[in-house]
DRENTORKOL-3810 file (N, C-alpha, C; in nm, 4 decimals):
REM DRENTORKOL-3810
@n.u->0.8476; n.v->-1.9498; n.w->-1.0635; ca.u->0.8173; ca.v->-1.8156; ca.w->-1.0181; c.u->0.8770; c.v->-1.7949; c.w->-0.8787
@n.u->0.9230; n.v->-1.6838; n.w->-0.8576; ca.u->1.0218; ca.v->-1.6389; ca.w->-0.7520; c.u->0.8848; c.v->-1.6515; c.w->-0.6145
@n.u->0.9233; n.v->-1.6647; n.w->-0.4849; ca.u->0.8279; ca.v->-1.6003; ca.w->-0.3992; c.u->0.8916; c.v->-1.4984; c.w->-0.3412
@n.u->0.7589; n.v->-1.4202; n.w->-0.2679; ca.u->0.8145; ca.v->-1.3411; ca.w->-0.1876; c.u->0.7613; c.v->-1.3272; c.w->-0.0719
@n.u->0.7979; n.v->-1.2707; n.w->0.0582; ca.u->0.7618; ca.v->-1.2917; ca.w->0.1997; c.u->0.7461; c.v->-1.1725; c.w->0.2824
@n.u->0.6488; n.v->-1.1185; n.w->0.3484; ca.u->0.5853; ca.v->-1.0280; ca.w->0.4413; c.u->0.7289; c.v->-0.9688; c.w->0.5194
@n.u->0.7686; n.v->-0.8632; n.w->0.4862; ca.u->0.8498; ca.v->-0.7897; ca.w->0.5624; c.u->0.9105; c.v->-0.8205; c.w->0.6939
@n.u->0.7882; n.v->-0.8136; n.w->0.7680; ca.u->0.7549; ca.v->-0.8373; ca.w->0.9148; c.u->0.7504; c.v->-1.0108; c.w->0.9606
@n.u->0.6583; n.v->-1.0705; n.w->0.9082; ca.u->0.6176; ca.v->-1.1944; ca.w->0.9941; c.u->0.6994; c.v->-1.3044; c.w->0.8973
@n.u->0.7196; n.v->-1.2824; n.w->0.7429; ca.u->0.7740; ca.v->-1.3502; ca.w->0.6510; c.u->0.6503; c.v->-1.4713; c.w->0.6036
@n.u->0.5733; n.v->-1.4614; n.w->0.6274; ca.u->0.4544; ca.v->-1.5126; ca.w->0.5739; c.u->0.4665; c.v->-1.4952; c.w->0.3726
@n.u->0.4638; n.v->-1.5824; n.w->0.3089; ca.u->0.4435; ca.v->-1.5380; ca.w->0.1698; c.u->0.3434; c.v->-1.4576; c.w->0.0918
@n.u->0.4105; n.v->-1.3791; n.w->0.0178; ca.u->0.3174; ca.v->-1.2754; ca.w->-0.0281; c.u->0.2843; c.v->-1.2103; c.w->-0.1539
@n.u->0.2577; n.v->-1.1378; n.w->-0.2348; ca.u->0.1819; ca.v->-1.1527; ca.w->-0.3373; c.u->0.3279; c.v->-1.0601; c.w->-0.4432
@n.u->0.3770; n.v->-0.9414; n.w->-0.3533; ca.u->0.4561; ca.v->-0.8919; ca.w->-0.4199; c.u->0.5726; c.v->-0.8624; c.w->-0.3526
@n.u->0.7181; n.v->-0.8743; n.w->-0.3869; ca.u->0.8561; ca.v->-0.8283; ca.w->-0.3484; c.u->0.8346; c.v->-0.6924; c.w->-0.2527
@n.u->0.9219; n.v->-0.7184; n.w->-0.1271; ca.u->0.8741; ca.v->-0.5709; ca.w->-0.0402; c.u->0.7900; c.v->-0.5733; c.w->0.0510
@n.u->0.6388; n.v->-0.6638; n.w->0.0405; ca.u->0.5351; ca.v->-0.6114; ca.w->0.0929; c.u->0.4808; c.v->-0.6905; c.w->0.2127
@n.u->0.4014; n.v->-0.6582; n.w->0.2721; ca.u->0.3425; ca.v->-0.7005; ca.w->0.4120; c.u->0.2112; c.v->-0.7800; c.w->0.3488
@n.u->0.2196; n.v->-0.8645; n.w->0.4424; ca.u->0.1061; ca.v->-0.9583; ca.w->0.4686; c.u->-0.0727; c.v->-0.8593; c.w->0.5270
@n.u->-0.1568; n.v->-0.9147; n.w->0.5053; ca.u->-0.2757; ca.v->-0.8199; ca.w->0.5645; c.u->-0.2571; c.v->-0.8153; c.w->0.6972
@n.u->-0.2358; n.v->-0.9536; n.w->0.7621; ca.u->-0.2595; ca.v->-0.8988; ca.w->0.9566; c.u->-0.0822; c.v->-0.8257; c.w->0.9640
@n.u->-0.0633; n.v->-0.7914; n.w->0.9061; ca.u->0.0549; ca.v->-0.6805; ca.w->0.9195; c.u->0.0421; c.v->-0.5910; c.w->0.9100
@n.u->0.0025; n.v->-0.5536; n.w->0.7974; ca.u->-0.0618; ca.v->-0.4004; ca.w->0.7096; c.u->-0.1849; c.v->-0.3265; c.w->0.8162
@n.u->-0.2587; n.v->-0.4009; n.w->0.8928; ca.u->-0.3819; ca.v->-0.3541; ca.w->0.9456; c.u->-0.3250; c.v->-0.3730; c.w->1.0898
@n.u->-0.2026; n.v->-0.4363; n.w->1.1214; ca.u->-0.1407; ca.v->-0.3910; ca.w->1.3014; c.u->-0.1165; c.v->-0.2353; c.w->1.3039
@n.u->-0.0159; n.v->-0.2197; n.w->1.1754; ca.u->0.0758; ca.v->-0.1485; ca.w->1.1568; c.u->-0.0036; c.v->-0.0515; c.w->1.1351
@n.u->-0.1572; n.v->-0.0139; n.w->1.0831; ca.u->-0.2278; ca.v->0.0809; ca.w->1.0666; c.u->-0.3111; c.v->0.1392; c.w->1.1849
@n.u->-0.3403; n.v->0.0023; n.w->1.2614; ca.u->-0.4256; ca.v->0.0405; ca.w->1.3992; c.u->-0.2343; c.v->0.1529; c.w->1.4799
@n.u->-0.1347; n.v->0.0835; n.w->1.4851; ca.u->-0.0788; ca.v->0.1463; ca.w->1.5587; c.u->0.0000; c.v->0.2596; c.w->1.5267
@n.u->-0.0035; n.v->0.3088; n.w->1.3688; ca.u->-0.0511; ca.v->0.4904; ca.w->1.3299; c.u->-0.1223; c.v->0.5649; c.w->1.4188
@n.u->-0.2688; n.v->0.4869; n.w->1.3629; ca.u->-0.3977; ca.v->0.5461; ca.w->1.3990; c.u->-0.3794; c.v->0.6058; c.w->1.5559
@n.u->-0.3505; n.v->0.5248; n.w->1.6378; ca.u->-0.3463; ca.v->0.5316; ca.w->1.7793; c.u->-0.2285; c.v->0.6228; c.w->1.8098
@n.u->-0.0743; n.v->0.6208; n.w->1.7577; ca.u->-0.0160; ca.v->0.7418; ca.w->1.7946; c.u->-0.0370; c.v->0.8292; c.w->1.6989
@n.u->-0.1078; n.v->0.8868; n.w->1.6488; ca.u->-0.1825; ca.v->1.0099; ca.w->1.5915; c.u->-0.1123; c.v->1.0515; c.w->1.4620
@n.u->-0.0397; n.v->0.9858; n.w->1.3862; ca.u->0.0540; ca.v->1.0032; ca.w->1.2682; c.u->0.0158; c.v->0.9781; c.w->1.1618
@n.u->-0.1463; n.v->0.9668; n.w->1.1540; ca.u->-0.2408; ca.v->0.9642; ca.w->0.9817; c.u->-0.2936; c.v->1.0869; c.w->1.0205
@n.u->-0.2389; n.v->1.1081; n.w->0.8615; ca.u->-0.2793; ca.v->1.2403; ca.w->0.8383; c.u->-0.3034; c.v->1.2567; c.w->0.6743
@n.u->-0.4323; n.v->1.3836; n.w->0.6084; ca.u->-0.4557; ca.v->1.4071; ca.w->0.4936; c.u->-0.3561; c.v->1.5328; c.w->0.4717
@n.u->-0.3083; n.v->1.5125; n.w->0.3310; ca.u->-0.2683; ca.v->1.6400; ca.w->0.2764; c.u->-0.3050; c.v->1.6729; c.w->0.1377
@n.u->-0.2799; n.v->1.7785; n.w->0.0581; ca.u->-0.4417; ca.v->1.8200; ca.w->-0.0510; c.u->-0.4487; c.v->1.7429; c.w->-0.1250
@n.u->-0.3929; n.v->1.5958; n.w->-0.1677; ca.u->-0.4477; ca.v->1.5541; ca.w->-0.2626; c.u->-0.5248; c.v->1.4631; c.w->-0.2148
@n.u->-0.6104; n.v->1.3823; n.w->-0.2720; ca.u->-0.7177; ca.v->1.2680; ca.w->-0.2264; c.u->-0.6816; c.v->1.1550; c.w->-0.1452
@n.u->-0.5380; n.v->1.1088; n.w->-0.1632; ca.u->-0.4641; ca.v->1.0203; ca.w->-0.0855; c.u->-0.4183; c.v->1.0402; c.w->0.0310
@n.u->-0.4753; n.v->0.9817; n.w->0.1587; ca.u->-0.4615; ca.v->0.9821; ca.w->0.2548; c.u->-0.3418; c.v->0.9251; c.w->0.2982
@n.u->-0.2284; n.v->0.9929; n.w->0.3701; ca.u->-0.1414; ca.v->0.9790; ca.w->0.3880; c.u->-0.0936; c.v->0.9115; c.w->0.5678
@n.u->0.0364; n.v->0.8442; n.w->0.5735; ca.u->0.0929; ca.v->0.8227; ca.w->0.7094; c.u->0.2431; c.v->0.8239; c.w->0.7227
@n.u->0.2916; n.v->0.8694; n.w->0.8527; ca.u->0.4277; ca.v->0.8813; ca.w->0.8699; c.u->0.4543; c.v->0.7319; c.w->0.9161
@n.u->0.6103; n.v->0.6995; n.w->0.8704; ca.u->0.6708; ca.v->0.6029; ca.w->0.8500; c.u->0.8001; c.v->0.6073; c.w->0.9067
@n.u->0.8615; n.v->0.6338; n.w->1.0077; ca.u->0.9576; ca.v->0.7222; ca.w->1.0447; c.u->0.9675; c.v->0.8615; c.w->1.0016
@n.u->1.0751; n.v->0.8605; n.w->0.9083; ca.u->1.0826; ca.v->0.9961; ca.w->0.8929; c.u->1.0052; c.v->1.0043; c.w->0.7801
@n.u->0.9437; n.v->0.9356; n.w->0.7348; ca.u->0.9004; ca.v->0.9292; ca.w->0.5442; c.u->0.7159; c.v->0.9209; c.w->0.5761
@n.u->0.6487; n.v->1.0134; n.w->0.5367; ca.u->0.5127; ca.v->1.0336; ca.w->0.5065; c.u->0.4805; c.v->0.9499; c.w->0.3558
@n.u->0.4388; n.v->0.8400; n.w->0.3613; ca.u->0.3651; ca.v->0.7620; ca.w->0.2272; c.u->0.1921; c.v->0.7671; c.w->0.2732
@n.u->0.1479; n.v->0.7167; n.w->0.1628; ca.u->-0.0058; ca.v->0.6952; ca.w->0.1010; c.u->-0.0357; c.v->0.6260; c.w->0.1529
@n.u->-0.1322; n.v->0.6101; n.w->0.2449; ca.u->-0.1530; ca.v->0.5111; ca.w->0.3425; c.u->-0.2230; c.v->0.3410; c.w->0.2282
@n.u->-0.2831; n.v->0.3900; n.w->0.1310; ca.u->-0.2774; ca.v->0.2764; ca.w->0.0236; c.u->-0.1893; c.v->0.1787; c.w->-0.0124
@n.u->-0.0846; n.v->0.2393; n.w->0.0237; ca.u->0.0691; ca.v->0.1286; ca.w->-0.0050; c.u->0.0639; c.v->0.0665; c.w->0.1171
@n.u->0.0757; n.v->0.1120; n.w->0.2365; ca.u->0.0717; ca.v->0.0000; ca.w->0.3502; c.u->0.0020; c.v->-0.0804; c.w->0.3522
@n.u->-0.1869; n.v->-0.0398; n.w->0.3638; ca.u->-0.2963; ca.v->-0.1243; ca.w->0.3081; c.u->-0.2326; c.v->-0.2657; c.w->0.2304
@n.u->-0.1678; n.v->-0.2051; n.w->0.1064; ca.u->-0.1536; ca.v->-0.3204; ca.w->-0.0209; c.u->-0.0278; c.v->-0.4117; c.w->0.0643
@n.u->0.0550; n.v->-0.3385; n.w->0.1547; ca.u->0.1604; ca.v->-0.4254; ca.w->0.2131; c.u->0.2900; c.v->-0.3842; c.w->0.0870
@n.u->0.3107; n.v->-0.2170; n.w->-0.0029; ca.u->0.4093; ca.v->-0.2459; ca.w->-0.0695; c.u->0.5107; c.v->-0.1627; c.w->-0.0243
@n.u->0.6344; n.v->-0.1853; n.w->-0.0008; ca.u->0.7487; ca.v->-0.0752; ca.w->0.0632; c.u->0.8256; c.v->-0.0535; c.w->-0.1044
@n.u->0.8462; n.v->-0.1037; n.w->-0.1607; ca.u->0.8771; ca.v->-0.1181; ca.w->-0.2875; c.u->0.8671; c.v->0.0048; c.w->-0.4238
@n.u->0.9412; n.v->0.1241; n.w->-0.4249; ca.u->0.9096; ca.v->0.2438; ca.w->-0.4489; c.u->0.8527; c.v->0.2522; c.w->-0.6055
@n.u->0.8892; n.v->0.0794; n.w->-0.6530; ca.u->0.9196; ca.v->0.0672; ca.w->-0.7950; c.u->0.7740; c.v->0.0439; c.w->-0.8139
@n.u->0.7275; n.v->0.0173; n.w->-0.7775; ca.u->0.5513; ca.v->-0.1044; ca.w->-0.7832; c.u->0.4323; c.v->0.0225; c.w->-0.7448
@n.u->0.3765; n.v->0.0496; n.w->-0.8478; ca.u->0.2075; ca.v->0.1486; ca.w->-0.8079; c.u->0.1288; c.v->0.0726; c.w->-0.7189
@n.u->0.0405; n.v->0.0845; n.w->-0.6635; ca.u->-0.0887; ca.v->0.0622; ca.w->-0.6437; c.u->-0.2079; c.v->0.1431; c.w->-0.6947
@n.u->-0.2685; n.v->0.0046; n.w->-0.7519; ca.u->-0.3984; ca.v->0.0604; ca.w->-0.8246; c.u->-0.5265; c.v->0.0522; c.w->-0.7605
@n.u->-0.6129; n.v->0.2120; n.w->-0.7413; ca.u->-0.7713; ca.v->0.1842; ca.w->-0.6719; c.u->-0.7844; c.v->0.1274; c.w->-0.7909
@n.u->-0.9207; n.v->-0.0280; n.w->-0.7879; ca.u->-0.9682; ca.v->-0.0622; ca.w->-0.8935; c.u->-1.0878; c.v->0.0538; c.w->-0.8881
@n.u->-1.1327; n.v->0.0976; n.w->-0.8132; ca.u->-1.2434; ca.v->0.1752; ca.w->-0.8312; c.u->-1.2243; c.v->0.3167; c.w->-0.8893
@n.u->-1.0589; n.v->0.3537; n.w->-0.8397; ca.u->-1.0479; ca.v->0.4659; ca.w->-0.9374; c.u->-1.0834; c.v->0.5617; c.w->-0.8291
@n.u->-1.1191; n.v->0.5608; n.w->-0.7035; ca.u->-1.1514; ca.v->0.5838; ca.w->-0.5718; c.u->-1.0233; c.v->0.6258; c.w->-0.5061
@n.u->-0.9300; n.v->0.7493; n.w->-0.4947; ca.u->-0.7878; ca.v->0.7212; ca.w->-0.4133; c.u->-0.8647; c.v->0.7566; c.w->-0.2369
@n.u->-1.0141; n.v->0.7710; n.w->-0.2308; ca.u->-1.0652; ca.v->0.7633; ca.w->-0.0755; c.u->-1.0984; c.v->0.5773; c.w->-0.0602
@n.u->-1.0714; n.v->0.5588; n.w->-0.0835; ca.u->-1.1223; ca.v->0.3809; ca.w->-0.1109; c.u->-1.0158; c.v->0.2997; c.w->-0.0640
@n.u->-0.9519; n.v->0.2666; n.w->0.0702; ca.u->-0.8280; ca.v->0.1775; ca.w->0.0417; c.u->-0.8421; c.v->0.0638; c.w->0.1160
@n.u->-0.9865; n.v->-0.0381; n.w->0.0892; ca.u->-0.9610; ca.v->-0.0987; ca.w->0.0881; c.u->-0.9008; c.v->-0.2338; c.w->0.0650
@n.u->-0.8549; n.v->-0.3463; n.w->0.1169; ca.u->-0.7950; ca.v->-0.4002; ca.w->0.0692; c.u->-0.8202; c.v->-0.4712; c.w->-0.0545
@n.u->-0.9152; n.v->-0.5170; n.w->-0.0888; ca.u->-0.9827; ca.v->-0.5646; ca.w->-0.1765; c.u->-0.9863; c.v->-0.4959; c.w->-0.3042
@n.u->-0.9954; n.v->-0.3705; n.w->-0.2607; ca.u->-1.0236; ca.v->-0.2428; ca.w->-0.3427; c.u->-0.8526; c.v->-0.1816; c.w->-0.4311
@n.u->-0.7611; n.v->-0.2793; n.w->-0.4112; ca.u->-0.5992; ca.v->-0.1992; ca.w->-0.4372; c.u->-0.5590; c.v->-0.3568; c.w->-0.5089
@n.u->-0.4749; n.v->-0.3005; n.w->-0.6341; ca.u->-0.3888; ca.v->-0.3860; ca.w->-0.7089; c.u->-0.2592; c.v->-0.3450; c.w->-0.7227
@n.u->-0.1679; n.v->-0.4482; n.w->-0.7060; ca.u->-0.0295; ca.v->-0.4109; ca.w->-0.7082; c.u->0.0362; c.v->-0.4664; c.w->-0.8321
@n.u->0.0853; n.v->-0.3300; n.w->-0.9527; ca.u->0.1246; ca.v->-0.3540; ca.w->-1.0216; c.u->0.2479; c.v->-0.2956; c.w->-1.0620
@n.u->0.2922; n.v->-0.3089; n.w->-1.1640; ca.u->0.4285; ca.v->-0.2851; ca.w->-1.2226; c.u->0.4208; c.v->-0.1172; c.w->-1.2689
@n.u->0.5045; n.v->-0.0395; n.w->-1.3020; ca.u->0.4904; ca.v->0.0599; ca.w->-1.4144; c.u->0.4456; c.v->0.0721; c.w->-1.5235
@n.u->0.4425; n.v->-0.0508; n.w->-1.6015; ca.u->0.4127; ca.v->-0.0351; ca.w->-1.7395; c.u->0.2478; c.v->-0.1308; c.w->-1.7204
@n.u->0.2406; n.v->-0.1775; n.w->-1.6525; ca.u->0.0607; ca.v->-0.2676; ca.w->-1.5986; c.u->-0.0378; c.v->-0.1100; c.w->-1.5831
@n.u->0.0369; n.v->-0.0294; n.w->-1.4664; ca.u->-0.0302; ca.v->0.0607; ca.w->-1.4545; c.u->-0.0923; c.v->0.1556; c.w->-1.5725
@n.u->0.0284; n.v->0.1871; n.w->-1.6521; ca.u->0.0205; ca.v->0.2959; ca.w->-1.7452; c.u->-0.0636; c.v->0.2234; c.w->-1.8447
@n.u->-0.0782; n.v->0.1081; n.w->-1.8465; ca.u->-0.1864; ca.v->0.0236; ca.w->-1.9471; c.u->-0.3140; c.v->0.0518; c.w->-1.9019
@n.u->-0.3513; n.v->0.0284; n.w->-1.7728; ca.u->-0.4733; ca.v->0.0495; ca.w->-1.7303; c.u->-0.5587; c.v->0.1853; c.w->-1.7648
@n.u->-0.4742; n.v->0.2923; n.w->-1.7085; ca.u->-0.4943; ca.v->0.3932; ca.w->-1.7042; c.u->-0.4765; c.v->0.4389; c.w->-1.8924
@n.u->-0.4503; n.v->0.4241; n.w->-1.9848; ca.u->-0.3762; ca.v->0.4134; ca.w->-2.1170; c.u->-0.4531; c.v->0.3364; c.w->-2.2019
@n.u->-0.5721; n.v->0.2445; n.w->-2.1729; ca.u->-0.5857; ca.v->0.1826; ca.w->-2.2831; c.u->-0.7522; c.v->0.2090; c.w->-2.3577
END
């Protein structure tokens, strides 16, 4: 099985693309603090990324990876915690949600 490594620190990690947790939660305190989380109408709470506004759930999960969902297990898109998010494929997802 292939590995893969934290963007940032290169720490190994669960999926291709993605950040490690003490990455995901720097990188969120230092949003938070220059004022760039922000909601827009749907339930998913969103953050700017340079120029690119994503779901603040994908950072949480650590995925940059446009190909890979994240799943609330709770079904919760106000819920992001970490514990609370699975990173899956396209066709994992559409099973979940599908079966």
């Amino acid at each position: 099985m292939r590995k893969h490594f934290c963007s940032k620190c290169h720490l190994e990690v669960p999926v291709s693309g993605g950040y490690c947790r003490k990455c995901a939660n720097e990188y969120m305190r230092k949003v938070r603090k220059q004022g760039k989380f922000r909601h827009d109408s749907s339930e998913y709470k969103k953050v700017r990324v340079g120029k690119k506004v994503i779901g603040k759930h994908r950072v949480v999960a650590g995925v940059t990876n446009p190909k890979l969902y994240v799943h609330h297990k709770d079904h919760d898109p106000g819920n992001n915690d970490f514990e609370n998010l699975e990173v899956l494929k396209p066709t994992e997802h559409y099973a979940v949600h599908h079966s």
